[in-house]
PDB file of N, CA, C and O in Angstrom:
ATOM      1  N   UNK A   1      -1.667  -6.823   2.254  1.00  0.00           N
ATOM      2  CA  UNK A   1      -0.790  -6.092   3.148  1.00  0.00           C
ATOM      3  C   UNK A   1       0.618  -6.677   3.145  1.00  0.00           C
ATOM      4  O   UNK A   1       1.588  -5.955   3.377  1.00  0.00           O
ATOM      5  N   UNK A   2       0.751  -8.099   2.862  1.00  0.00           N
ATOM      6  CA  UNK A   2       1.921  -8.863   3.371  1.00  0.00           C
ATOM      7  C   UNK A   2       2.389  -8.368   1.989  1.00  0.00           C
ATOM      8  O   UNK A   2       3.315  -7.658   2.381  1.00  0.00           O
ATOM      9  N   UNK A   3       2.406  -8.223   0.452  1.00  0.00           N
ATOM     10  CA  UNK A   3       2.903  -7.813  -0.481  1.00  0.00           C
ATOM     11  C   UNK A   3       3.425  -6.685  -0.416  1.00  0.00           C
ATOM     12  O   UNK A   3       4.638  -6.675  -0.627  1.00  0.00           O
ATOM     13  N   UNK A   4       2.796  -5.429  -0.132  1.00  0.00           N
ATOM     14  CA  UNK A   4       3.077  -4.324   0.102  1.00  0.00           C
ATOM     15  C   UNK A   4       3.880  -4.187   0.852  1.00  0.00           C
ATOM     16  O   UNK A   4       4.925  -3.635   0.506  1.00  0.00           O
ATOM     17  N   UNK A   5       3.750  -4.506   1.784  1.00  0.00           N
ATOM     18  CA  UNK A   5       5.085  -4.418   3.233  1.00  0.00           C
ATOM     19  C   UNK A   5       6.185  -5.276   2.438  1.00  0.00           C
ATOM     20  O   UNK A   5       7.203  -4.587   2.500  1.00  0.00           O
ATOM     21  N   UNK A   6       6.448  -6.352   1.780  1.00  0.00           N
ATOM     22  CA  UNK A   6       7.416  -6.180   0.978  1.00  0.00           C
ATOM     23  C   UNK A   6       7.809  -6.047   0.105  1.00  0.00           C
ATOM     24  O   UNK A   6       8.814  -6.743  -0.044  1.00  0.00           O
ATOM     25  N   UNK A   7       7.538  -5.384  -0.809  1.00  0.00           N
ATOM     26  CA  UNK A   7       7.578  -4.903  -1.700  1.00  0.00           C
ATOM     27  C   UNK A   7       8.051  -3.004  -1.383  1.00  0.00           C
ATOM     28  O   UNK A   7       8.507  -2.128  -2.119  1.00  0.00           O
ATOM     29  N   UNK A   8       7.728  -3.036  -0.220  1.00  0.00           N
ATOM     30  CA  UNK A   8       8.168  -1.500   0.192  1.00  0.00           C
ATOM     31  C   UNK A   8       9.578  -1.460   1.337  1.00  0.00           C
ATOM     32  O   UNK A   8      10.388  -0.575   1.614  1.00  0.00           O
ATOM     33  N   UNK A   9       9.400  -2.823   1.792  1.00  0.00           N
ATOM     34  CA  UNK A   9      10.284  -2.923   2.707  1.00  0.00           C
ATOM     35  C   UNK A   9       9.989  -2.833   3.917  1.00  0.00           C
ATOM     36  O   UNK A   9      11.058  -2.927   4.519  1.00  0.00           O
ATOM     37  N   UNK A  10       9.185  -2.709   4.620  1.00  0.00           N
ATOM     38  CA  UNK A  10       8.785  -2.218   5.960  1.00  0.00           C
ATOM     39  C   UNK A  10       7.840  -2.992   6.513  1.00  0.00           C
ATOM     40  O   UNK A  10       6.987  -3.493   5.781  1.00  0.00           O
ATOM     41  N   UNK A  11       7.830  -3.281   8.266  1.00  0.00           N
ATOM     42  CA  UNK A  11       7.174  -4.018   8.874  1.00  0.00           C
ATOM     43  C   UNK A  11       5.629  -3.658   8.048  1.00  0.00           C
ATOM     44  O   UNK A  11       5.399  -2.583   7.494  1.00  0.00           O
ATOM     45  N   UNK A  12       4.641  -4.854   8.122  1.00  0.00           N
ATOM     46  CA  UNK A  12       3.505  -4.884   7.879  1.00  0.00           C
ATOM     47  C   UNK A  12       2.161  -3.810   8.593  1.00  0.00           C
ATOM     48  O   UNK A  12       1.233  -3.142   8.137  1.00  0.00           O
ATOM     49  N   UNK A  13       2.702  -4.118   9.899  1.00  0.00           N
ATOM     50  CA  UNK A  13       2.082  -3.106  10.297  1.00  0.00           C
ATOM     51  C   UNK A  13       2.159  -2.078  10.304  1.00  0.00           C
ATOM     52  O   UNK A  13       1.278  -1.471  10.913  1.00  0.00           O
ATOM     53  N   UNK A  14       3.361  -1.217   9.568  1.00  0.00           N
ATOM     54  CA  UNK A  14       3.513  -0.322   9.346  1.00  0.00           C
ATOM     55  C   UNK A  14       2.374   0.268   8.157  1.00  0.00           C
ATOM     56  O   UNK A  14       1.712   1.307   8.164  1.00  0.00           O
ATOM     57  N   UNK A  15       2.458  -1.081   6.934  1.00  0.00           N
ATOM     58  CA  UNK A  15       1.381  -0.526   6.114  1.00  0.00           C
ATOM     59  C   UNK A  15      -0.169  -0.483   6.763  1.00  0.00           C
ATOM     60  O   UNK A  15      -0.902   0.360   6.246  1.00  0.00           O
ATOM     61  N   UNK A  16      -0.651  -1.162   7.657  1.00  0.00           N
ATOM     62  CA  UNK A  16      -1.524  -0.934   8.188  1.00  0.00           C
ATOM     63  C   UNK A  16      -2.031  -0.080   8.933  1.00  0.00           C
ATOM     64  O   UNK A  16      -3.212  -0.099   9.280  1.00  0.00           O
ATOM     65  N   UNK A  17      -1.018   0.951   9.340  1.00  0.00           N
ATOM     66  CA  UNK A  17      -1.393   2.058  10.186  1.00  0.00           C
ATOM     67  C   UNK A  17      -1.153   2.998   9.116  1.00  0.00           C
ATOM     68  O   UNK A  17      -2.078   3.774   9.353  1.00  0.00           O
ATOM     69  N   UNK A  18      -0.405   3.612   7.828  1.00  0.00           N
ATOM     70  CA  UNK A  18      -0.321   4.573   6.996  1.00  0.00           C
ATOM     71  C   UNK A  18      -0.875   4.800   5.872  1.00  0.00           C
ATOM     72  O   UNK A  18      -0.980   5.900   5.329  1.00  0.00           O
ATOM     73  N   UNK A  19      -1.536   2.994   5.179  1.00  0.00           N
ATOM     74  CA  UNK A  19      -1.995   2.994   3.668  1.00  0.00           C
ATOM     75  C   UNK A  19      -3.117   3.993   4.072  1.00  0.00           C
ATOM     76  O   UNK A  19      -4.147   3.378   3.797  1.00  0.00           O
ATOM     77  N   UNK A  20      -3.445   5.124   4.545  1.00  0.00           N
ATOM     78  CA  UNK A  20      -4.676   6.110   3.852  1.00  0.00           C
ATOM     79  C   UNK A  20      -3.342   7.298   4.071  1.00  0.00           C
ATOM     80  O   UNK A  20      -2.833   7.895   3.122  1.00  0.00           O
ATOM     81  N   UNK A  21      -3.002   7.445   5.253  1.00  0.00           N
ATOM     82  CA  UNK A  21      -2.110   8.545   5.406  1.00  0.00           C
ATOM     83  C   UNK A  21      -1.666   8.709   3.902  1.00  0.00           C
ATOM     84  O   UNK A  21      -2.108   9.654   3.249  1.00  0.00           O
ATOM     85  N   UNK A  22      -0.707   7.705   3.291  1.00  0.00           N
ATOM     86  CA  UNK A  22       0.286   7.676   2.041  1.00  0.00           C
ATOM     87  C   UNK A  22      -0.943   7.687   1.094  1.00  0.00           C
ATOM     88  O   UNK A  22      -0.607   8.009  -0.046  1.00  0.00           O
ATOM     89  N   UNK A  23      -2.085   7.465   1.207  1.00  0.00           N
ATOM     90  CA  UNK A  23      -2.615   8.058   0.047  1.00  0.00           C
ATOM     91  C   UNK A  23      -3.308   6.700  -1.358  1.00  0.00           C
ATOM     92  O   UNK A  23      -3.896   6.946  -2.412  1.00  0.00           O
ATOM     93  N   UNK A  24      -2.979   5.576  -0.866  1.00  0.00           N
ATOM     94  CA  UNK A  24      -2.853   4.253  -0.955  1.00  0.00           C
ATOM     95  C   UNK A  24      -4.038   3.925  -1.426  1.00  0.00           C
ATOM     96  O   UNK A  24      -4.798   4.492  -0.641  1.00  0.00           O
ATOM     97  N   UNK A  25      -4.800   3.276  -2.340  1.00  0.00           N
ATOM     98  CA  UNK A  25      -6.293   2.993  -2.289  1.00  0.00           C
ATOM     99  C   UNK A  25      -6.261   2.004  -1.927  1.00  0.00           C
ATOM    100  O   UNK A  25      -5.383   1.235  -2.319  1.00  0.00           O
ATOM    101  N   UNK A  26      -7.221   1.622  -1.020  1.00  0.00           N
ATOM    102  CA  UNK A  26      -7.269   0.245  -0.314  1.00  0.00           C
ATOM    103  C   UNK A  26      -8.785  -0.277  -1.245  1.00  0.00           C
ATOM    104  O   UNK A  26      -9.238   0.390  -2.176  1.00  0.00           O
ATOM    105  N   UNK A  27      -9.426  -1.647  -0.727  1.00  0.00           N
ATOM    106  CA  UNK A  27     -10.264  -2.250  -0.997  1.00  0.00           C
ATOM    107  C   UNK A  27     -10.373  -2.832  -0.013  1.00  0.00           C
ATOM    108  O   UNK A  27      -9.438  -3.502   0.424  1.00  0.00           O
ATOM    109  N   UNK A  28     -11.868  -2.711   0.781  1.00  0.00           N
ATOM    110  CA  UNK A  28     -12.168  -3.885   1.453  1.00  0.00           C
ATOM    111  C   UNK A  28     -13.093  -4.895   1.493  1.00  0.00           C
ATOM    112  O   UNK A  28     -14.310  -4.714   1.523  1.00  0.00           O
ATOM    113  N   UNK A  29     -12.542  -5.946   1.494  1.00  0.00           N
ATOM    114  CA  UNK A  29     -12.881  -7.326   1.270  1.00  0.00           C
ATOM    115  C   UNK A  29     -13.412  -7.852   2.972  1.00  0.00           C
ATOM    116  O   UNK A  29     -12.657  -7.634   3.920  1.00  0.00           O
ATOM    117  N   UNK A  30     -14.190  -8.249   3.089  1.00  0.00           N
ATOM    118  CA  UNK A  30     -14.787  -8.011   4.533  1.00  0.00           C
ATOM    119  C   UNK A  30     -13.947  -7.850   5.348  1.00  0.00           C
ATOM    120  O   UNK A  30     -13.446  -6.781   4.999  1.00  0.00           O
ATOM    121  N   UNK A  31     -13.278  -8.277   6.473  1.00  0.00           N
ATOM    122  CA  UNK A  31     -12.782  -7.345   7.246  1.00  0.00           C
ATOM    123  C   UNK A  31     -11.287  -7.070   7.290  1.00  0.00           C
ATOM    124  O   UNK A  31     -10.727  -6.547   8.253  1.00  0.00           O
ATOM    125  N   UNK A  32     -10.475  -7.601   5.782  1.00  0.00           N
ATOM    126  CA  UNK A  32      -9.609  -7.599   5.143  1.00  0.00           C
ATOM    127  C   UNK A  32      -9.002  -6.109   3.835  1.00  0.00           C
ATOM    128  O   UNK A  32      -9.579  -5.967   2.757  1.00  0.00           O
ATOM    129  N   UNK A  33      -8.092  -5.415   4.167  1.00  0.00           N
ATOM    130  CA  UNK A  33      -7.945  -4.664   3.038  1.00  0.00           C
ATOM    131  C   UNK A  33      -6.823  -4.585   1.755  1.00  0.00           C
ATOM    132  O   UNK A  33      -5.603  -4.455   1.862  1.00  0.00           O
ATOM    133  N   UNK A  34      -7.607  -4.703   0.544  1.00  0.00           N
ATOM    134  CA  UNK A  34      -6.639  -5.755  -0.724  1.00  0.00           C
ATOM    135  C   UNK A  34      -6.485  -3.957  -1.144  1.00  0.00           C
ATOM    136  O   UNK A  34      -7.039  -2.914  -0.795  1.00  0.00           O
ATOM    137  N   UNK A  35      -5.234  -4.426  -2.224  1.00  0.00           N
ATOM    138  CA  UNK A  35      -4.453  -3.351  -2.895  1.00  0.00           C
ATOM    139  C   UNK A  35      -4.288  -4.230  -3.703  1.00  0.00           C
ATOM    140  O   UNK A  35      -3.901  -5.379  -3.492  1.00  0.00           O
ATOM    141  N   UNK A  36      -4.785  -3.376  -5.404  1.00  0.00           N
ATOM    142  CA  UNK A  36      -4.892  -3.120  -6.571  1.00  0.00           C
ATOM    143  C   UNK A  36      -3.261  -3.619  -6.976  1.00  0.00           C
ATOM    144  O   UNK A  36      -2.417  -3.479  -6.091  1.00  0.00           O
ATOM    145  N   UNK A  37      -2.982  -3.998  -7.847  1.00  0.00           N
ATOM    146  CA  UNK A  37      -1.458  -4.197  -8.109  1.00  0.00           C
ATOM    147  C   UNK A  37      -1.065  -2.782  -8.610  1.00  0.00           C
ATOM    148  O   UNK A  37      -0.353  -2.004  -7.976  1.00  0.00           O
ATOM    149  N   UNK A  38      -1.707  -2.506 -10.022  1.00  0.00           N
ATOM    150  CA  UNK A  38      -1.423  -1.211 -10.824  1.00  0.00           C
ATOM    151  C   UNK A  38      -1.784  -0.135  -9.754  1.00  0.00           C
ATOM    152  O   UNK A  38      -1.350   0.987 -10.018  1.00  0.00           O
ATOM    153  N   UNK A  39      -2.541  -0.268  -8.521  1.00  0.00           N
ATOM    154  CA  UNK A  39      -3.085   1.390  -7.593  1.00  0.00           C
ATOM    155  C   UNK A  39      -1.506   1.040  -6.904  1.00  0.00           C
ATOM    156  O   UNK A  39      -1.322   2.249  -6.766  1.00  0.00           O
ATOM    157  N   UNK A  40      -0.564   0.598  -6.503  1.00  0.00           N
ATOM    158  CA  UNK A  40       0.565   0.570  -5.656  1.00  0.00           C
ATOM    159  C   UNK A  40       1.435   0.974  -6.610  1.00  0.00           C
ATOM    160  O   UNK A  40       2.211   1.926  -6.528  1.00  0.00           O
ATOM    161  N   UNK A  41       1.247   0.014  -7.780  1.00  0.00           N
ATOM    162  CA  UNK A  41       2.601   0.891  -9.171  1.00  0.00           C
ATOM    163  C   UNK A  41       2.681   2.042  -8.904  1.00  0.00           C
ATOM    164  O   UNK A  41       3.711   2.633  -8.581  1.00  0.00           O
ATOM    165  N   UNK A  42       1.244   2.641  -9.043  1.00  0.00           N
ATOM    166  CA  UNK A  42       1.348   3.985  -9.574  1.00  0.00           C
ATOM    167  C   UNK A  42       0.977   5.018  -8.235  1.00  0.00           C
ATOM    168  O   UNK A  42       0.439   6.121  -8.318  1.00  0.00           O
ATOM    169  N   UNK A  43       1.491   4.226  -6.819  1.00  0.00           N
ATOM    170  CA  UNK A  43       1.217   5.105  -6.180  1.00  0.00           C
ATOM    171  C   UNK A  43       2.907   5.378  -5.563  1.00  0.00           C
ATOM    172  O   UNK A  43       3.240   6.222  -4.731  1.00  0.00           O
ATOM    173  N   UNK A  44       3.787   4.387  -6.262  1.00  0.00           N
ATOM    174  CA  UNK A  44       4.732   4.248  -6.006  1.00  0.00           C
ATOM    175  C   UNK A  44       5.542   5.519  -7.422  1.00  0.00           C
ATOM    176  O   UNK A  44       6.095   6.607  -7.263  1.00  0.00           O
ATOM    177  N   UNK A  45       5.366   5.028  -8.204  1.00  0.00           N
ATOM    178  CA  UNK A  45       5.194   6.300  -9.230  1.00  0.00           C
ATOM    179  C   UNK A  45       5.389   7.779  -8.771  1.00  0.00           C
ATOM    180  O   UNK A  45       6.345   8.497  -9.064  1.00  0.00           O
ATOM    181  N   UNK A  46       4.174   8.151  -7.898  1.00  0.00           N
ATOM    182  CA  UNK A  46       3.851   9.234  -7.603  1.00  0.00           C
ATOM    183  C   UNK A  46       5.212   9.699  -6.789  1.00  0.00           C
ATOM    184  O   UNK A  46       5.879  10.697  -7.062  1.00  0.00           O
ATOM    185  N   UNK A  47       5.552   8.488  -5.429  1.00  0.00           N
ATOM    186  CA  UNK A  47       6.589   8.832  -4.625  1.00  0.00           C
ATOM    187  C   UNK A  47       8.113   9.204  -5.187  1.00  0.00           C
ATOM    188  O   UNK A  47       8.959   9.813  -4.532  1.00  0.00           O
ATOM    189  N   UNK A  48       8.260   8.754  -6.407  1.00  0.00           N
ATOM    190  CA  UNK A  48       9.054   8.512  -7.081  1.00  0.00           C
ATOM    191  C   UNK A  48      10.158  10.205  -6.937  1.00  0.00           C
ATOM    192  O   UNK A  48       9.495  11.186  -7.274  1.00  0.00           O
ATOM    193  N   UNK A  49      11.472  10.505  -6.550  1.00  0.00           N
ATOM    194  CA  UNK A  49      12.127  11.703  -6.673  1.00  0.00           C
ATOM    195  C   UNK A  49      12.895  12.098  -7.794  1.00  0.00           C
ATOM    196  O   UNK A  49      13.865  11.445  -8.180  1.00  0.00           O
ATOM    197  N   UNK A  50      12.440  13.300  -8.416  1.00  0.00           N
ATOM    198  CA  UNK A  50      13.786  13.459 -10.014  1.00  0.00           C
ATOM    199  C   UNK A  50      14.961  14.280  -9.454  1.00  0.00           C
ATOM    200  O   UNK A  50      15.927  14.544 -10.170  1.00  0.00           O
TER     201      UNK A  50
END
């Protein structure tokens, strides 16, 4: 979570209340949820505007 939140810029808990909203694949690791390096690339990808 702490990567993602910066890496996106935004409070942490922000990713914690939206990573399903945004579509995000999470993993959970017991009561912890990990993100894929390449599932954020390419979910960042997706957000991406031409």
């Amino acid at each position: 979570m702490e990567e993602v939140a910066a890496l996106l810029g935004v409070p942490k808990s922000t990713v914690y209340s939206k990573w399903r909203a945004w579509g995000l694949k999470g993993i959970r690791v017991g009561r912890n949820v990990k993100f894929r390096e390449r599932d954020v690339e390419a979910w960042l990808e997706r957000q991406t505007i031409n």
